[in-house]
N, CA, C, O and CB atoms as a CASP TS submission, in Angstrom:
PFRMAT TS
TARGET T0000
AUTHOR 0000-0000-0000
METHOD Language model
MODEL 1
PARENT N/A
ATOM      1  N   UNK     1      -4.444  -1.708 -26.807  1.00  0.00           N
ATOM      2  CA  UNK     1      -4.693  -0.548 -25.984  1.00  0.00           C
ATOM      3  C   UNK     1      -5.458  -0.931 -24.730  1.00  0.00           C
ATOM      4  O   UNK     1      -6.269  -1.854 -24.794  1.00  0.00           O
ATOM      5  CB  UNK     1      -5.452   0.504 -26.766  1.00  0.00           C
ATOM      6  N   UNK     2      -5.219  -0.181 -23.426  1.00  0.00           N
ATOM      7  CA  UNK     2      -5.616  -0.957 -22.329  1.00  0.00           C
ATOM      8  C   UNK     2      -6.839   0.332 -22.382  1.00  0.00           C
ATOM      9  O   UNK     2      -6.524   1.502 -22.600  1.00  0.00           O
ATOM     10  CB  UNK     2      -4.382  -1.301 -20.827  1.00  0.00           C
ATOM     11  N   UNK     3      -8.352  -0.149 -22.126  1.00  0.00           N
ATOM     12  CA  UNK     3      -9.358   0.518 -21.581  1.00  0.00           C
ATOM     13  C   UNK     3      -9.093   1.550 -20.290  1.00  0.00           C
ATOM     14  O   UNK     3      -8.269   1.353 -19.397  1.00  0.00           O
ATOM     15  CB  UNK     3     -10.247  -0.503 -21.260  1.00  0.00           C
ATOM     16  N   UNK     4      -9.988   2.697 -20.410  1.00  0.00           N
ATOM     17  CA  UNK     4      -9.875   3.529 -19.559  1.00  0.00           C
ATOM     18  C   UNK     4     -10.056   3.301 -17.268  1.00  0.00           C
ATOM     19  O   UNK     4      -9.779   3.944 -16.256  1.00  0.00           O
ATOM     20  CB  UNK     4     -10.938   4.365 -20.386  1.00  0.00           C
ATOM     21  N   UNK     5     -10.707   1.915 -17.675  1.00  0.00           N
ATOM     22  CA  UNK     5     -10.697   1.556 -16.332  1.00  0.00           C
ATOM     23  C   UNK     5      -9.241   0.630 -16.368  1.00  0.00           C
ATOM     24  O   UNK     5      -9.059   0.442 -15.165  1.00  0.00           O
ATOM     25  CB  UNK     5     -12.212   0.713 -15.849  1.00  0.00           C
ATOM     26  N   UNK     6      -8.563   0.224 -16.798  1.00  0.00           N
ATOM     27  CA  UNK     6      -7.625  -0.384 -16.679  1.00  0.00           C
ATOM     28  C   UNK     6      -6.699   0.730 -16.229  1.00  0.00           C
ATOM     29  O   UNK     6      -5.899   0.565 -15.309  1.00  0.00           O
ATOM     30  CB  UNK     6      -7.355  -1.151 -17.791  1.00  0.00           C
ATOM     31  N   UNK     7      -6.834   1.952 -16.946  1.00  0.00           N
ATOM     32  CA  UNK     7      -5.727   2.743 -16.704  1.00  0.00           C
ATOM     33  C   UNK     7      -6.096   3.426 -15.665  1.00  0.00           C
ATOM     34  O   UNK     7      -5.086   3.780 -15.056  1.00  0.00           O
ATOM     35  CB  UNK     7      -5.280   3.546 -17.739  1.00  0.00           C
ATOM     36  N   UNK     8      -6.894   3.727 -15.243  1.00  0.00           N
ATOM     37  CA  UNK     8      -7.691   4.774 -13.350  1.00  0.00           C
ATOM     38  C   UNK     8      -7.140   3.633 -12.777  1.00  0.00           C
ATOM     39  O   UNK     8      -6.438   4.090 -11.874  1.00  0.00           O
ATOM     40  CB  UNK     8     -10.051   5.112 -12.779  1.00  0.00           C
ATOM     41  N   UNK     9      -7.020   2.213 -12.757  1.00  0.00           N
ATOM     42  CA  UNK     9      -6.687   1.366 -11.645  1.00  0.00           C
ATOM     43  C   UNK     9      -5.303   1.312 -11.655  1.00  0.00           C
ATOM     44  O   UNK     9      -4.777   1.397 -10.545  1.00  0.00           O
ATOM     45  CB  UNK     9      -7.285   0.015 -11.681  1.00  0.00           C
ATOM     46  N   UNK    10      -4.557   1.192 -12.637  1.00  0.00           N
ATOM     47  CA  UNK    10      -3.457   0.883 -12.772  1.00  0.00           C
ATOM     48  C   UNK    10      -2.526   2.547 -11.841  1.00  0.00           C
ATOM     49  O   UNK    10      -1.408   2.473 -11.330  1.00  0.00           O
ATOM     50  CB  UNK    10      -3.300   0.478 -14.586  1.00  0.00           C
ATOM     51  N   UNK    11      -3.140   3.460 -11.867  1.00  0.00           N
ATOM     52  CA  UNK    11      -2.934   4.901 -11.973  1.00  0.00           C
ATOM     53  C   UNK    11      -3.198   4.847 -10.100  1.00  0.00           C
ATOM     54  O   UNK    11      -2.482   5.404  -9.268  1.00  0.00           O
ATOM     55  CB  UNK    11      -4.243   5.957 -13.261  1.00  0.00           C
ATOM     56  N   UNK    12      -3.967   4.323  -9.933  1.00  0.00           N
ATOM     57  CA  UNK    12      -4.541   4.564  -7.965  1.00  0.00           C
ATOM     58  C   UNK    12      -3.553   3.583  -7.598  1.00  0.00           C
ATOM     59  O   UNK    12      -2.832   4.137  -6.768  1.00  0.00           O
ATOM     60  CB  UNK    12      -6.579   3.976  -7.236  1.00  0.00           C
ATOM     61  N   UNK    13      -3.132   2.334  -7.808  1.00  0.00           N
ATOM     62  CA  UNK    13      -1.944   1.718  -7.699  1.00  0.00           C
ATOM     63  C   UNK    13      -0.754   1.977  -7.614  1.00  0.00           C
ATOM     64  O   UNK    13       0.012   1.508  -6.772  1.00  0.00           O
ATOM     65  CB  UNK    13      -1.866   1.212  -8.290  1.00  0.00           C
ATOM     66  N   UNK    14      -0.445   2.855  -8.596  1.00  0.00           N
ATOM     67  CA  UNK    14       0.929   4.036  -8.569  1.00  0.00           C
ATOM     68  C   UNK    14       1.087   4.569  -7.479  1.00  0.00           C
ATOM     69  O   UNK    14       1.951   4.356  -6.627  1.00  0.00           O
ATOM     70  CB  UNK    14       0.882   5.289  -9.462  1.00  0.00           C
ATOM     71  N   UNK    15       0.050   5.442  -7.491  1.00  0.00           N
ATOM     72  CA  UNK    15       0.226   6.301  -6.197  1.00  0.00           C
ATOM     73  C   UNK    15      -0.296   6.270  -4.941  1.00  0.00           C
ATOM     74  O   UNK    15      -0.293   7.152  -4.082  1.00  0.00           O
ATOM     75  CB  UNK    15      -0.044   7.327  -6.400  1.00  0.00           C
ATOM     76  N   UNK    16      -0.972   4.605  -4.906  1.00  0.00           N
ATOM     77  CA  UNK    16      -0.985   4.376  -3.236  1.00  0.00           C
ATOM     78  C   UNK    16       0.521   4.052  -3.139  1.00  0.00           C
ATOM     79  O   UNK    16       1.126   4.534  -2.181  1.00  0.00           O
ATOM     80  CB  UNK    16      -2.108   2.955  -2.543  1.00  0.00           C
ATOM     81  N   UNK    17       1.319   3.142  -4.194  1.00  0.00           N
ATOM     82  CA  UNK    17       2.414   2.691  -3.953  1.00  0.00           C
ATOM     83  C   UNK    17       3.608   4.168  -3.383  1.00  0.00           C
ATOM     84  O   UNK    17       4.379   4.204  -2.424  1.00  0.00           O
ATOM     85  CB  UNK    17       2.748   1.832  -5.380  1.00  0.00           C
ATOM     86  N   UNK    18       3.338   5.109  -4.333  1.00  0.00           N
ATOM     87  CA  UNK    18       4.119   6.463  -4.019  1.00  0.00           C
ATOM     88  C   UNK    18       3.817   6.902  -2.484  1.00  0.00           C
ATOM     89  O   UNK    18       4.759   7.251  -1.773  1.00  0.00           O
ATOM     90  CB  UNK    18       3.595   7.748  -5.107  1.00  0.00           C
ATOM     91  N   UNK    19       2.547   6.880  -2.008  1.00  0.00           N
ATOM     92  CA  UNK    19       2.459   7.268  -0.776  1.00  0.00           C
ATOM     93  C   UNK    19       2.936   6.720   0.123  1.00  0.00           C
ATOM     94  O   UNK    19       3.132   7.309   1.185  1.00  0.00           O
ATOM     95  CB  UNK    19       1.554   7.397  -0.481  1.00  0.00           C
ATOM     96  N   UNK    20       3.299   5.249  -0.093  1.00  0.00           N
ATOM     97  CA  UNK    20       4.044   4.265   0.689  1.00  0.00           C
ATOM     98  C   UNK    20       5.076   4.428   0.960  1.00  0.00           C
ATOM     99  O   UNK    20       5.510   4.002   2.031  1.00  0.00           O
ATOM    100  CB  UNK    20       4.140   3.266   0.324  1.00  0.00           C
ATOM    101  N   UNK    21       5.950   5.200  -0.037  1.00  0.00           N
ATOM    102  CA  UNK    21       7.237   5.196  -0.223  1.00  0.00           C
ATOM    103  C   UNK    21       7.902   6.735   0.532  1.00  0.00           C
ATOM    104  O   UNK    21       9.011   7.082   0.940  1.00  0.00           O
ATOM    105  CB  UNK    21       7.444   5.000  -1.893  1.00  0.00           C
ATOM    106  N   UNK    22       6.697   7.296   0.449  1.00  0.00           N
ATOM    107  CA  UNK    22       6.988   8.617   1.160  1.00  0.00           C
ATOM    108  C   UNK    22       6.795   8.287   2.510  1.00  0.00           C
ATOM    109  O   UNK    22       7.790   8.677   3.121  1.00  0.00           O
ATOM    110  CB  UNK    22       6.082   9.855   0.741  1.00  0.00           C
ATOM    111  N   UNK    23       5.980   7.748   3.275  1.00  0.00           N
ATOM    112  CA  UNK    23       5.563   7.511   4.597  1.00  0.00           C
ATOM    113  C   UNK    23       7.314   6.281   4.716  1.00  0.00           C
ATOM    114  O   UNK    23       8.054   6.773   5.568  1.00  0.00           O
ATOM    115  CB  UNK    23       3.449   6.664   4.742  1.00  0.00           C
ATOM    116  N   UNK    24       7.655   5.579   4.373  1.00  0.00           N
ATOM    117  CA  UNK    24       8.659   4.678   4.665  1.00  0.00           C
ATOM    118  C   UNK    24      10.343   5.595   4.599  1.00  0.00           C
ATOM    119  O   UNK    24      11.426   5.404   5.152  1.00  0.00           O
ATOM    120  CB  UNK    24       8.439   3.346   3.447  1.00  0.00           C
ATOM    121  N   UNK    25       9.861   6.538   3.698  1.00  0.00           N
ATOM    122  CA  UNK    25      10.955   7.641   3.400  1.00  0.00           C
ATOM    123  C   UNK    25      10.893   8.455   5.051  1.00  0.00           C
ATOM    124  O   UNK    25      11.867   8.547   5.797  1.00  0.00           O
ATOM    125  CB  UNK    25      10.407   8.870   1.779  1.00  0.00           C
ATOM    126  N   UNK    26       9.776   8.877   5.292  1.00  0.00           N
ATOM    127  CA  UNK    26      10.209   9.917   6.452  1.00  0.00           C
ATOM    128  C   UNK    26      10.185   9.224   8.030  1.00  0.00           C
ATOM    129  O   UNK    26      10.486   9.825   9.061  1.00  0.00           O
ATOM    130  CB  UNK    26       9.043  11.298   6.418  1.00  0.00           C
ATOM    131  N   UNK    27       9.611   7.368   7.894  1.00  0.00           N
ATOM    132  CA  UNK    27      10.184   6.684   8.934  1.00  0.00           C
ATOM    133  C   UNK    27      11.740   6.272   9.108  1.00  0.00           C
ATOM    134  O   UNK    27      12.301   5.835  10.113  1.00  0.00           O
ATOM    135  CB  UNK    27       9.488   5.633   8.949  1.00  0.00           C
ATOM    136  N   UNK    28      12.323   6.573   7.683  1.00  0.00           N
ATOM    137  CA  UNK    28      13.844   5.958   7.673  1.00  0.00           C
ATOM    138  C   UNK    28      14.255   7.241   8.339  1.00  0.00           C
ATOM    139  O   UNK    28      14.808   6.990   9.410  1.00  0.00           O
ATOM    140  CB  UNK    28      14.718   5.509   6.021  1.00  0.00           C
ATOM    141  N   UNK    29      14.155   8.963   7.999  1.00  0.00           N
ATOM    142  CA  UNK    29      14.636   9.541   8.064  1.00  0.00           C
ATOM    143  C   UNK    29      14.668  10.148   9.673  1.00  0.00           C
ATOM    144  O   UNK    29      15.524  10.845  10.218  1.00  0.00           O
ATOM    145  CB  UNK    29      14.373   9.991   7.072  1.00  0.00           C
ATOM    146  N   UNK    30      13.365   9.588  10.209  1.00  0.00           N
ATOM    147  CA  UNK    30      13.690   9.979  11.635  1.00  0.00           C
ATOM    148  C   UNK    30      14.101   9.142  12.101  1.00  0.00           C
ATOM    149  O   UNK    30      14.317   9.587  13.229  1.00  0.00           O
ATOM    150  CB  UNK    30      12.849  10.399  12.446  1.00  0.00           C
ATOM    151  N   UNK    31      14.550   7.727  12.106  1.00  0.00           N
ATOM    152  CA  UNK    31      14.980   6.580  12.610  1.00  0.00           C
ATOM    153  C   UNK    31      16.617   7.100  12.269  1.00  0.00           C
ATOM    154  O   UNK    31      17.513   6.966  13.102  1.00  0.00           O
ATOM    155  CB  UNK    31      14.263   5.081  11.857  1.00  0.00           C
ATOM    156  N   UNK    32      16.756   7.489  11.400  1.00  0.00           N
ATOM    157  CA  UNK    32      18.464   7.873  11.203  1.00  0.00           C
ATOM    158  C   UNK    32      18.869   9.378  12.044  1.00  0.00           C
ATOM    159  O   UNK    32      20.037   9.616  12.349  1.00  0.00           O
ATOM    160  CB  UNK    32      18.853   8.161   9.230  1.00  0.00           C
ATOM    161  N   UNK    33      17.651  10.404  12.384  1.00  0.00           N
ATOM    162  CA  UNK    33      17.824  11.419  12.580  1.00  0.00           C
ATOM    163  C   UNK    33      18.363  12.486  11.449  1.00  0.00           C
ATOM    164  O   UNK    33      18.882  13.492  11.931  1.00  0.00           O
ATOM    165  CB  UNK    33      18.422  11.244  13.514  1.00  0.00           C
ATOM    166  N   UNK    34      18.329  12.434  10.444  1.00  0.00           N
ATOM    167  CA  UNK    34      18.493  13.132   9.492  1.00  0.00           C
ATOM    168  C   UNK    34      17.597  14.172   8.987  1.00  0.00           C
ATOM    169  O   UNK    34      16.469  14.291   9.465  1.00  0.00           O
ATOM    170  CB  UNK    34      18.699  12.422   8.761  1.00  0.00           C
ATOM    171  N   UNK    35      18.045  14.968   8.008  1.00  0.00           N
ATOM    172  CA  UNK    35      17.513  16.504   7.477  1.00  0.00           C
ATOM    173  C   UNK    35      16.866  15.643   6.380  1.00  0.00           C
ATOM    174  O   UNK    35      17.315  14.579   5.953  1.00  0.00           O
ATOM    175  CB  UNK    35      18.809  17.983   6.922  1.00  0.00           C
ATOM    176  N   UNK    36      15.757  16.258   5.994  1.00  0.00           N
ATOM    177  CA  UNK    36      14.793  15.536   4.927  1.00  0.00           C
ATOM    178  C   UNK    36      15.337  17.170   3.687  1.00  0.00           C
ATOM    179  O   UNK    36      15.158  18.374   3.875  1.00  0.00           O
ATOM    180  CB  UNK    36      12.413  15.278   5.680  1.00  0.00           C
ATOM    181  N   UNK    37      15.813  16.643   2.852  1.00  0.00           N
ATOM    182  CA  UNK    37      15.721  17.690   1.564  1.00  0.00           C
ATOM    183  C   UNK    37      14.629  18.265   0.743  1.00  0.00           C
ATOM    184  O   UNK    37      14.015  17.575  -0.071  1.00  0.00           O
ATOM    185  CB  UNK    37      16.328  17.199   0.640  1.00  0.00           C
ATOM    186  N   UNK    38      14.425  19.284   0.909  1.00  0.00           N
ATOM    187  CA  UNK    38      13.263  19.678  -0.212  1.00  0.00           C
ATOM    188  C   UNK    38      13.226  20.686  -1.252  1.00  0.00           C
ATOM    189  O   UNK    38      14.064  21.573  -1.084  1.00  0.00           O
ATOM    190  CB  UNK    38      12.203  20.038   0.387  1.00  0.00           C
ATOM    191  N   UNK    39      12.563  20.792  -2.182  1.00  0.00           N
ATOM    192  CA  UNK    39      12.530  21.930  -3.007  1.00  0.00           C
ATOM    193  C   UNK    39      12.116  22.538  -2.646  1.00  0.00           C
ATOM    194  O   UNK    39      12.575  22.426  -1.510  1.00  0.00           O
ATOM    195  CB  UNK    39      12.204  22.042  -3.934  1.00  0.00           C
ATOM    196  N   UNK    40      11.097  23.736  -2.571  1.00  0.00           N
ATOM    197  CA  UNK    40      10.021  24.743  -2.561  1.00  0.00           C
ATOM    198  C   UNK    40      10.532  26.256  -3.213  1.00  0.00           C
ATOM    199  O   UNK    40      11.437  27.090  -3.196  1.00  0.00           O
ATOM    200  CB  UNK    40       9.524  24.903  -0.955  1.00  0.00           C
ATOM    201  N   UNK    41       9.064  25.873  -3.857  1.00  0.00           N
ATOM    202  CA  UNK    41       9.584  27.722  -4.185  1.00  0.00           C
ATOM    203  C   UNK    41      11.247  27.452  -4.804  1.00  0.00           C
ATOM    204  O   UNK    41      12.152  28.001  -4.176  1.00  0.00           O
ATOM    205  CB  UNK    41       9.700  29.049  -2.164  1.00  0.00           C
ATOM    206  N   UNK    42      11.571  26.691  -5.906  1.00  0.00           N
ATOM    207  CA  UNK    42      12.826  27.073  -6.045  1.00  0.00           C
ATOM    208  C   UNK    42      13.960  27.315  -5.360  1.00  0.00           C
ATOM    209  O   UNK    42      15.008  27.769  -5.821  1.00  0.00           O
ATOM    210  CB  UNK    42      12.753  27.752  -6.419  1.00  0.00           C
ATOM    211  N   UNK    43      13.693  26.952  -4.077  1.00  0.00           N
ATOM    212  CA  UNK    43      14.766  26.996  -2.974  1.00  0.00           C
ATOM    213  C   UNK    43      14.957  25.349  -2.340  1.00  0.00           C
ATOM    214  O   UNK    43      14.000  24.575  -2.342  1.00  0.00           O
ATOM    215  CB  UNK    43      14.196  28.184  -1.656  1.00  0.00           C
ATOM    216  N   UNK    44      15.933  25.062  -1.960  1.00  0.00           N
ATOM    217  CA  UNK    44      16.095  24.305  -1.227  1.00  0.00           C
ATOM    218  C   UNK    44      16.075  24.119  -0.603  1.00  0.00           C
ATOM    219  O   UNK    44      16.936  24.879  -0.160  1.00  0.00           O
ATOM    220  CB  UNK    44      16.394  24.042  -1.121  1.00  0.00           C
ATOM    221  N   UNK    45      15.433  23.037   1.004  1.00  0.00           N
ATOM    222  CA  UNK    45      15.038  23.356   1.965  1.00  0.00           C
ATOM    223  C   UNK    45      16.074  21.930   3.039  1.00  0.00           C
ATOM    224  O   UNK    45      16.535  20.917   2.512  1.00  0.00           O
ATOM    225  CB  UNK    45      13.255  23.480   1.793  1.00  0.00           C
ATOM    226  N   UNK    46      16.185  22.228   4.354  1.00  0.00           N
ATOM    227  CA  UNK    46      16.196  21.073   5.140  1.00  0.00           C
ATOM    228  C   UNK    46      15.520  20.980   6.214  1.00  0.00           C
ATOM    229  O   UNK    46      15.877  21.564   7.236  1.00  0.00           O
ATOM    230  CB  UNK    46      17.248  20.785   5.461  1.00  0.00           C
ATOM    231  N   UNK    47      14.747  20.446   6.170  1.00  0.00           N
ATOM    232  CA  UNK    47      13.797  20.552   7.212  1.00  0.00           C
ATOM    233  C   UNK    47      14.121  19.043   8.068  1.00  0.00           C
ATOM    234  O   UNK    47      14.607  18.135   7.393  1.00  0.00           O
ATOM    235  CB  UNK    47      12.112  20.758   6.524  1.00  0.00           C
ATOM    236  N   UNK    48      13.833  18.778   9.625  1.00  0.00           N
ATOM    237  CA  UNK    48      13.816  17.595  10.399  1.00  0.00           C
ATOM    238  C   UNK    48      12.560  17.375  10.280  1.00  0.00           C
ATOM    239  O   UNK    48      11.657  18.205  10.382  1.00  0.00           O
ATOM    240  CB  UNK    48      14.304  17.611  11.767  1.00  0.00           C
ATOM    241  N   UNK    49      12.446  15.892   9.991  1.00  0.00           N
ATOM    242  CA  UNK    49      11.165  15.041   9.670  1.00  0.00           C
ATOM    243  C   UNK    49      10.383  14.761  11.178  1.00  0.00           C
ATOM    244  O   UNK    49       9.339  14.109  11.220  1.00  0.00           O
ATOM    245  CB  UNK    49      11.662  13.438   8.852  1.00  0.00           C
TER
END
């Protein structure tokens, strides 16, 4: 079993990595000029990035 600081680090790692991926997501998407898709509210959205 991995200790509770193993898992807060392992966990802030995740999601600096996720934030990365979102910031690289909405540089691809204005570099292509494209509609970024979203949920909200159960609706679907397209919004320009």
């Amino acid at each position: 079993m991995k200790n509770n600081n193993q898992a807060v680090s392992e966990r802030d790692k995740i999601l600096q990595g996720m934030d990365k991926v979102y910031d690289n997501l909405l540089l691809y998407k204005k570099k292509k000029n494209s509609d970024l898709v979203i949920c909200r509210n159960g609706k679907i959205l397209r919004i320009k990035p």
